[in-house]
Structures are given as structure tokens and as C-alpha cells.
Residue, then its C-alpha position, 0 to 999 in steps of 0.5 A: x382555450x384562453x377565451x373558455x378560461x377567461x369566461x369560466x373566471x368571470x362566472x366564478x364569485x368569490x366568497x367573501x369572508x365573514x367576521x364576528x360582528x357581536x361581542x356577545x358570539x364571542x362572549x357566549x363562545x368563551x363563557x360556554x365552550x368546554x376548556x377540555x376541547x377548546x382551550x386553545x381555540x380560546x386562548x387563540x381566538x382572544x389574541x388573535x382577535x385583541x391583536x389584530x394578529x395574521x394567523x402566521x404571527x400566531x403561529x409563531x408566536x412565542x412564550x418569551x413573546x408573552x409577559x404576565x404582569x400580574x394584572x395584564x398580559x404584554x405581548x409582542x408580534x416581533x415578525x409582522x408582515x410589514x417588520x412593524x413590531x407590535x404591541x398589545x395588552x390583554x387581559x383573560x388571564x385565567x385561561x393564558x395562565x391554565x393553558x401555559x401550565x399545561x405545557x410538559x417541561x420537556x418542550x425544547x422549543x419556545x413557541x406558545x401554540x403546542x398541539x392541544x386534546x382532551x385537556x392535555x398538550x403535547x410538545x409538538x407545536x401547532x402549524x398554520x392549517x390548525x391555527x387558520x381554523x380557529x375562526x370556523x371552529x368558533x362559528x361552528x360551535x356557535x352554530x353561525x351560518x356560513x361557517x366556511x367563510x370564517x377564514x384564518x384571516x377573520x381574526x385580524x378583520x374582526x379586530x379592525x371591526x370592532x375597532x371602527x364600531x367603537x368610533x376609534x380613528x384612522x390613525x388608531x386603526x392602523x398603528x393597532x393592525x400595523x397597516x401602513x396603507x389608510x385605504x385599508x383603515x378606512x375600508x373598516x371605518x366605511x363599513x363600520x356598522x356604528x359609521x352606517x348609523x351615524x350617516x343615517x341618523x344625519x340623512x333621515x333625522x337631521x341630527x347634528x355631529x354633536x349629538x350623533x357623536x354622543x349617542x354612539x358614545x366614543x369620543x368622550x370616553x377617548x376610547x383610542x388610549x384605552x379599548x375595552x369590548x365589553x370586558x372581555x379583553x382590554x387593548x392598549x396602543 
């Protein structure tokens, strides 16, 4: 029996998650996609994805957790896995701003997520299954394939992503997600699509550290105090 069970565990090949790679799907999700049945599957695929967030600290994500300065929002992930608090910046202000004043008044608790259709919420909030599907839902609409593997956790690996693609550090990496592991960090370095064509250009064309650093663009623009993917979101750490 253990040996029928060992064999059948070892035939079995585990699916591996999928992130969203280009700025441009995400881009063309939140320019396209009808706020009537998206809006919050927009507000938290941008947080999630600006806050490298773990879909239960969306979840329980509060509106005393979010302060609009006018220009910018501030939020804190005050119930992180690691009990790291985390801070972070962004920046589409219309769509938090249209989605928090569809919030009834009579709501008698705090949490941000509230249950979301046809334009209108309602006061019950949102739980993990529902927000663990905003990745699939998003892949979904752009027609991506494999849309089973965008799990709840692609959100916090797309940010890591897209990070490592922007030439960020180790170091930046790990305060922005709250890894207290650099083994993970580097993981997303290693499989950086901007790190893969730094190591080509150096094995086939011969390139100096210098130039290569200067034709992906990062260090000069020290990119670690102040990320901005295209626009669509800033990130301050």
C-alpha cells in the first residue's frame, strides 16, 4: 500500500504557478476592463500587486489601514506573516477613490474588501476564496493561457517579478515583500527575465558590467528609493 502510494506521488507533477510578466497585460486589464463588474478585482489586483501582498493580508485589509494624502495612497499591512509591518505607496487614486464611495454607510466593521456587483457593494466583506481568484480572474478576461495557475499567490510573485526586471537589489526585494529569507529574494533575481539578459549579453557579445548595466537602464536611475512600472503604480520603500 505505502509503496502504491509513494509511486502514484512521484507520477504526479506539480502545477506551477504563473505570474503576470508584462506591464502591458496589466495595463490593458485595468484601461479595458468594465469597472461595472471589475472594480474590485482592479483595486485589488493594484494593491496586491504594489504591495507584494499574500491574499489573506488582503483580506483583511482595513479602511483605517489606507490614508489618501491627496497625491498618493499609504498603506499598511500591519498582520503580515512574518509580524513584519509593511509600508507602501500607490498611486490609482480614481479607482480606490470610486470603489470607497461605494461603500453603504451602514457597514459596522472596518475591512476594505466588501462584497462587490453590478457596480454596487454590500456590507458583507469579502473572504480568501474570492479574493485568492482575482489573478485567474484577470487572466481570464485577458485571455492568457493557463488561467488555473494564476493562483492567490501570483500577486505577491509578480511584484518580486517585476522588481528583480527593474534591476532592484536583494536588500529591496526583501524589505518591499517582508522576506526575512535572501534564498527566496534571489530566486526572483535568478529567474529575472532582465537578469537572463544580462548573462547572455556577457556570454555571447562580451559586453562589459558597465554597459549591460546601462542598456537595461536600473542603476542610474536608482530605481531601489522609487519604482514606478510604467506609470501604472508607484512603490516607495
Amino acid at each position: 500500500m505505502l509503496d502504491n502510494l509513494r509511486q502514484h506521488r512521484y507520477k504526479q507533477i506539480p502545477q506551477t504557478d504563473r505570474i503576470f510578466e508584462k506591464n502591458r497585460e496589466i495595463d490593458r486589464f485595468l484601461s479595458s476592463a468594465d469597472d461595472k463588474e471589475f472594480l474590485i478585482i482592479k483595486v485589488g489586483l493594484i494593491l496586491g500587486i504594489a504591495g507584494a501582498c499574500r491574499t489573506d493580508e488582503l483580506v483583511n485589509l482595513t479602511v483605517d489601514d489606507i490614508e489618501d494624502v491627496g497625491s498618493s495612497l499609504i498603506v499598511k499591512i500591519p498582520n503580515a506573516k512574518t509580524k513584519i509591518p509593511r509600508i507602501f505607496v500607490g498611486n490609482m487614486l480614481e479607482l480606490f477613490r470610486k470603489y470607497l464611495s461605494l461603500r453603504p454607510p451602514h457597514v459596522k466593521h472596518k475591512r476594505l474588501f466588501l462584497y462587490y456587483k453590478a457596480g454596487k457593494c454590500s456590507s458583507q466583506p469579502v473572504g480568501k476564496s474570492t479574493m485568492g481568484k482575482i489573478p485567474s480572474v484577470v487572466a481570464s478576461y485577458l485571455k492568457l493561457p493557463d488561467v488555473a495557475c494564476y493562483t492567490g499567490h501570483c500577486l505577491r510573485r509578480s511584484s518580486a517579478t517585476l522588481l528583480a526586471d527593474a534591476g532592484v537589489d536583494i536588500t529591496t526585494i526583501k524589505r518591499h515583500a517582508g522576506w526575512k529569507s535572501t534564498t527566496v529574494a534571489e530566486g526572483y533575481v535568478e529567474n529575472s527575465i532582465e537578469n537572463k539578459t544580462k548573462i547572455a549579453n556577457q556570454v555571447l557579445v562580451g559586453t562589459t558590467t558597465s554597459a549591460i548595466t546601462k542598456t537595461v537602464n536600473v542603476s542610474e536611475s536608482n530605481i531601489p528609493s522609487n519604482i514606478n512600472f510604467e506609470n501604472w503604480y508607484k512603490c516607495n520603500i
